[in-house]
N, C-alpha and C positions, 0 to 999 in steps of 0.2 A: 528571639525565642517565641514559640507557640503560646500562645495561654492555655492555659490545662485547667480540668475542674479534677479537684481532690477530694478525696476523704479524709476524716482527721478520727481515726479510732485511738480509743483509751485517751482522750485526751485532755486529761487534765488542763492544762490551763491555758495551753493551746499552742505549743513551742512550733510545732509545725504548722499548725494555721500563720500564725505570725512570720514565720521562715517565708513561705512560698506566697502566701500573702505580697508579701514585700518584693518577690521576685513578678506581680502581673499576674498570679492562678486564681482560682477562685474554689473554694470550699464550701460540697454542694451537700455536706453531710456529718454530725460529728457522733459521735457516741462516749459517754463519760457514765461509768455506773456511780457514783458518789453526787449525790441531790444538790451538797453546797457548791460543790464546784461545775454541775450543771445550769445553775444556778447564774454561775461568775460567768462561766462560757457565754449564757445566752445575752447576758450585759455588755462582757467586752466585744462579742463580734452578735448584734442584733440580727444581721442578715442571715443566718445560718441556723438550718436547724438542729437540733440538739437531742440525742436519744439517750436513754438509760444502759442497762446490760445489754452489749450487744448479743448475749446467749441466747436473749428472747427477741432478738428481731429478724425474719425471715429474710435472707438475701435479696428476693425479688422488691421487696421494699427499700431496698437501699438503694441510691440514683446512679443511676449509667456516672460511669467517672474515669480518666485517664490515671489519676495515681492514688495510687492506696499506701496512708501513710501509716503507720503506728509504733509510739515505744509500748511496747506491750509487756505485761507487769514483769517487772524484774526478781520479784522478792522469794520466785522457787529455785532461779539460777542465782541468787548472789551468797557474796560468801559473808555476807552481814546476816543472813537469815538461815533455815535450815537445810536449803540447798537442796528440797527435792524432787525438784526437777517437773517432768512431764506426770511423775504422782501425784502434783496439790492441784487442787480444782484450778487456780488461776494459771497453773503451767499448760491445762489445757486447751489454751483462749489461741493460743497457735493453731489450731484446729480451725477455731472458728475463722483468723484469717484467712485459710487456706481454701474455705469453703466458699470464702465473697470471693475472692481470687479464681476459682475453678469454676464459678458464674459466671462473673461479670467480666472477664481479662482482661483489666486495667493494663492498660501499656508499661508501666511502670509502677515497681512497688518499691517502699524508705522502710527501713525498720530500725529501732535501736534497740539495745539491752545493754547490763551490764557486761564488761568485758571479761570476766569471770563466765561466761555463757559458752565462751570457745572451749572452757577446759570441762564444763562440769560432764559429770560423770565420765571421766577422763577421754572424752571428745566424742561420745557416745551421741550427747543430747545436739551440739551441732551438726554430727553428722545425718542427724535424722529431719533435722529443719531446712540445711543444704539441698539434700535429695531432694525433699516435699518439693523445693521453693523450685530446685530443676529441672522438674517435669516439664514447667512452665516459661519458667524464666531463666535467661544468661544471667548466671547473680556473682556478682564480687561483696567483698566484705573487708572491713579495715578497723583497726583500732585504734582511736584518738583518744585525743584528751584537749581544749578550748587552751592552753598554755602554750601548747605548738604552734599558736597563731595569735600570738600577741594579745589573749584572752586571759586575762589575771586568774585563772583558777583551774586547779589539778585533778582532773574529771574525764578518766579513762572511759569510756564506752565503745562498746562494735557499734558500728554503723552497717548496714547489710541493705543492697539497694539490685534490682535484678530490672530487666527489661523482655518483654514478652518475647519470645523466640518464633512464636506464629508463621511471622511475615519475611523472615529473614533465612536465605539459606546458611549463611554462618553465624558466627555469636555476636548479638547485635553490640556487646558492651567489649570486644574485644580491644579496640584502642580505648577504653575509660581506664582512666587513671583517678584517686582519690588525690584531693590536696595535699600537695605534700606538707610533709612537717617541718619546721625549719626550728631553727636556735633563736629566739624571742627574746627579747630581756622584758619583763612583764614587771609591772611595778603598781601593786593593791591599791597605792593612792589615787589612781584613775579612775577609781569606782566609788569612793571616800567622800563623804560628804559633812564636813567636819562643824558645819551650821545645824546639823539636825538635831531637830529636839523628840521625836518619835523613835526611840530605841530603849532595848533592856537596860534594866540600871546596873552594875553589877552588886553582888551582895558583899557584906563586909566580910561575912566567911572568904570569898574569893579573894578578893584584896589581901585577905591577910596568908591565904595560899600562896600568890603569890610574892608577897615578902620575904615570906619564911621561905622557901626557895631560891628566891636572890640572892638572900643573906646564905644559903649555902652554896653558890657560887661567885659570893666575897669572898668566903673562906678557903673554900678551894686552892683559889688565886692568890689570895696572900696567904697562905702556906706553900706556895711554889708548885700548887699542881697543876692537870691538865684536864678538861674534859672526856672522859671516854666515848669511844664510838660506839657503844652499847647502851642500851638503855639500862639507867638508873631505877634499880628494886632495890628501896631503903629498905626493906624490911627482912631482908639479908644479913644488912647490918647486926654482926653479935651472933645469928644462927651457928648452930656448928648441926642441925639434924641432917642425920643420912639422907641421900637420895641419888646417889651416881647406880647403885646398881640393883636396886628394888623401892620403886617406890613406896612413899611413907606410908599410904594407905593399905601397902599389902604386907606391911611390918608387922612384927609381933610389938606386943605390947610393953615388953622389957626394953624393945630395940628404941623405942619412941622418949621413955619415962628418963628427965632427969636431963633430955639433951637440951640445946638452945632455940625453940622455936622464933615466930616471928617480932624482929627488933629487938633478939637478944634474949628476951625471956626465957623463964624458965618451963620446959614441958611439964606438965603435969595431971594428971586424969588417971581413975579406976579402969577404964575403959578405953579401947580407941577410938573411940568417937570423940571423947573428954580431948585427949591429948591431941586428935587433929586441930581441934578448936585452937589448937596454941599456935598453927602455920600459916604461912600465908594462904591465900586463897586457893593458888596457882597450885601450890602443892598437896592438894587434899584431894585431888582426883582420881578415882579407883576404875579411870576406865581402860587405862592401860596397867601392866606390871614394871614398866620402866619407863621413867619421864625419855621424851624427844630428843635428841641428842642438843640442838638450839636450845632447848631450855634448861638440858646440865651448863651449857657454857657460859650463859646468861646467870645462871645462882654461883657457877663458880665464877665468874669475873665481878661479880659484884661482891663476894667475898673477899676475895684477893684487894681488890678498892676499899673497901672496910680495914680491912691488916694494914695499908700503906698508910690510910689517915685519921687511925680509931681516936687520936689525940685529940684534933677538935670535931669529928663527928660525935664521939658521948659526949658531947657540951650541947649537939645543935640537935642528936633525935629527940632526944623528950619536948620539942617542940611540934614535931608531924603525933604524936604517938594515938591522939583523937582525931588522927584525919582519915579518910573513906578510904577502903582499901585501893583503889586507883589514884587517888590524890596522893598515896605514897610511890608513886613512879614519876620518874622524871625523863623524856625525851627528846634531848636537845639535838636539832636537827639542822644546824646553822654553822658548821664546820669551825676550826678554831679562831679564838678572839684573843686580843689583848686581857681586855678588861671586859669580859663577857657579861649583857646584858637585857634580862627580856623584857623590857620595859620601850624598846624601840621594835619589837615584832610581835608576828602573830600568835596569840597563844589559841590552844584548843584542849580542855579538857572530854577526855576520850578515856573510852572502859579500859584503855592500854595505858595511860598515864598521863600525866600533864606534857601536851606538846607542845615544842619551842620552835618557828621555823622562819627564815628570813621574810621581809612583808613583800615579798616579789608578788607571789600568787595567791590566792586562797585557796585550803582544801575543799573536798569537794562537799558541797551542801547536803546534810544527813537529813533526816525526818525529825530529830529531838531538838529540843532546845539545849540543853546540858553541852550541847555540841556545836554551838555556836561560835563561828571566831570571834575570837575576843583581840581587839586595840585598843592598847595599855598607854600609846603615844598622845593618843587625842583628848586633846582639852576639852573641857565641857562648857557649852554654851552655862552663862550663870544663870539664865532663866530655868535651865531643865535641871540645878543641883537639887540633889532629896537627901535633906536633912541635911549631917554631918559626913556626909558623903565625900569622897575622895574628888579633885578637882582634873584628874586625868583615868582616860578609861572606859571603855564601854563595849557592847556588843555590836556586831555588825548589824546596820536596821536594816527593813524589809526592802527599802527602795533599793540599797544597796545588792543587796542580794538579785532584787528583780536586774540592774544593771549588767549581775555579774554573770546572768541569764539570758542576757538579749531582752530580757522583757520589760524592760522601763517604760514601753510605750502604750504597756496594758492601761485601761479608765481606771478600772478598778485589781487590788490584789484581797486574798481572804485577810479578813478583816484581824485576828488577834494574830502574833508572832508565834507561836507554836503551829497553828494552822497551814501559816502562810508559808513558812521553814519547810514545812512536808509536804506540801504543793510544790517549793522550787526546785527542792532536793529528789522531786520525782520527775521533773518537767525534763523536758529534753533541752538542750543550750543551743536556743535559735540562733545565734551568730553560725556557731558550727555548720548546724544544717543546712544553712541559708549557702554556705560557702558549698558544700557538699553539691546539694542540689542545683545548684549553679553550671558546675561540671557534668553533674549527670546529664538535664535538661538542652543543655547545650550541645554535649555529646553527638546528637545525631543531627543538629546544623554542621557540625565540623566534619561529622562521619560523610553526609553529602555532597558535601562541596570537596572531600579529599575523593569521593568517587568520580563528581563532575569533572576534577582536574584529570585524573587518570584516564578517563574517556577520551577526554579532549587530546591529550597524549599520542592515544594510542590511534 
């Protein structure tokens, strides 16, 4: 393989430096608008220089370069934020790509995004980056995720990689193929460092969330029932308020007064606004006139689960009844058990519910801490116990996470764990890339030598 000099735009903490780094290139340029993580950049890779917004730096100033790499910000395409697209100022940093691009014609450009990028505004916004990028470049695109390749963690992204068309009378990436994906058994413990004393502690609130959920997946089971394949909304439990065919918020006031809102209680308020107060969250939305059809199925199957085992669930809700409105869902994701148990896998509390999932993979790394996988299995070094602390338990630490990134090899990561969480959960997964670009790079050795041989052939 050639050695190539890169560019590493938007790049946080440098998933692509480090990918192609490792493969023999050399990164002759980076761009990070965020000071601390400019910061970190010029620490872990000394040699390179490092710019701010790239909206303020003139293309002629950025160095002659064979690949131009970038995840470029995700958070107008994804469906975690408000999705608007080529609208919000950072949707239009695609632009500024296209402009070092239609300078400089790097041989080759990598891009990532969320894989939600393919659909947003129902394929309108790919199809307008596609074109851009084809004026220039043969581009293929694929959608991965690091678990297809024996990478412990469930982390969908497009990958989008194009090769200059210039010099070429046909499409120079027509025999490229992405890795394929294969069937992995992936197992979280290869990332698990069960000595460490640098991790969140969990709080006794937690610990006790998770009990009081155990204990109603004791009961469950010795009452002879079965987990459903829907996610658990206790707060069903006991309702009887209308909502199949006019939401609650577009009801009259009579329709509301007197029915069984959330956990059974009783409706009650002057006002509609008073008696929404008494629903769940989920149900107090006035921005349609009829709930989704998924989430009539969802209140009624969680009703119907209340009718089969109301005996001992009114023994066991008035234990959730002061828990956060998402701490009252429960989302077991681990298909059926004997003796069902989450105290051997990953937990994750998420604005959806408390998630239960086998410790195969990890989800994929968010920006919050509140979202951190939690392992309930792991013993705690005695030196790291705080106070009367639980002796099994903890959050996933940063190293861990860099690991589950490719990035373990960085000197330095951002220094507190909320920082450091929203730096990996933005990073792109150098393993992935590294694999990607491997294919790519390689590509037009192979493309030659299958030309050489048909020469010689003919």
């Amino acid at each position: 393989m050639s050695k190539y000099k890169f560019i590493d735009l938007f790049a946080g903490l440098g998933g692509f430096h480090l990918a192609l780094e490792g493969l023999g290139h050399e990164c002759v340029f980076a761009s990070e608008l965020q000071p601390d993580l400019q910061k970190l950049y010029s620490e872990n890779y000394p040699g390179t220089p490092i710019f701010g917004d790239i909206t303020k730096i003139s293309v002629d100033n950025i160095p002659k370069h064979d690949i131009l790499c970038g995840g470029f910000p995700c958070q107008p395409f994804s469906q975690a934020g408000k999705r608007l697209g080529f609208t919000e100022d950072r949707g239009n940093l695609f632009d500024n790509i296209m402009e070092i691009l239609e300078f400089h014609k790097p041989t080759y450009v990598f891009l990532e995004n969320v894989q939600n990028l393919k659909n947003h505004d129902k394929g309108n916004t790919w199809k307008v980056i596609e074109e851009r990028l084809s004026a220039l470049y043969d581009v293929k695109e694929a959608i991965l995720s690091p678990h297809q390749f024996g990478i412990p963690q469930h982390r969908f992204r497009i990958y989008i990689v194009g090769k200059l068309k210039e010099f070429y009378e046909d499409k120079p990436l027509a025999n490229f193929e992405f890795p394929l994906p294969e069937k992995h058994e992936c197992n979280i413990k290869t990332i698990i460092d069960e000595s460490a004393l640098d991790f969140m502690h969990l709080r006794n609130d937690t610990r006790n969330h998770l009990s009081i959920w155990q204990e109603f997946l004791n009961e469950l089971y010795d009452n002879g029932g079965e987990l459903p394949t829907f996610p658990i909304w206790a707060m069903e439990f006991g309702a009887d308020y209308d909502f199949e065919d006019i939401a609650p918020a577009h009801q009259k006031l009579k329709e509301l007064k007197n029915k069984k809102g959330k956990l059974g209680k009783k409706i009650v308020g002057s006002t509609i606004k008073e008696c929404l107060s008494h629903l769940p969250i989920y149900a107090i939305t006035d921005k349609t006139k009829t709930f989704p059809s998924w989430k009539i199925q969802f209140i009624k199957r969680n009703r119907e689960f209340y009718n089969t085992h109301k005996l001992w669930l009114d023994k066991w809700i008035p234990k959730i009844v002061d828990f956060e409105n998402s701490h009252q869902k429960f989302e077991w994701n681990c298909g059926a058990e004997e003796n069902p148990t989450i105290y051997n896998k990953i937990i994750q509390f998420r604005p959806s519910g408390i998630r239960v999932k086998k410790p195969t993979y990890s989800p994929a790394l968010v920006l919050t801490t509140t979202q951190i996988p939690i392992f309930p299995w792991i013993k705690l070094p005695e030196e790291s116990l705080d106070g009367n602390e639980g002796l099994y338990g903890r959050y996933m630490t940063k190293d861990e996470a860099a690991k589950l990134q490719g990035m373990d090899k960085l000197k330095k990561y951002p220094e507190t764990v909320p920082s450091a969480f929203k730096a990996f959960g933005n990073a792109v997964n150098v393993d992935l890339v590294k694999l990607i670009a491997e294919k790519l790079l390689n590509h037009e050795a192979n493309r030659e030598s299958i030309h050489r041989t048909a020469a010689q052939c003919l």
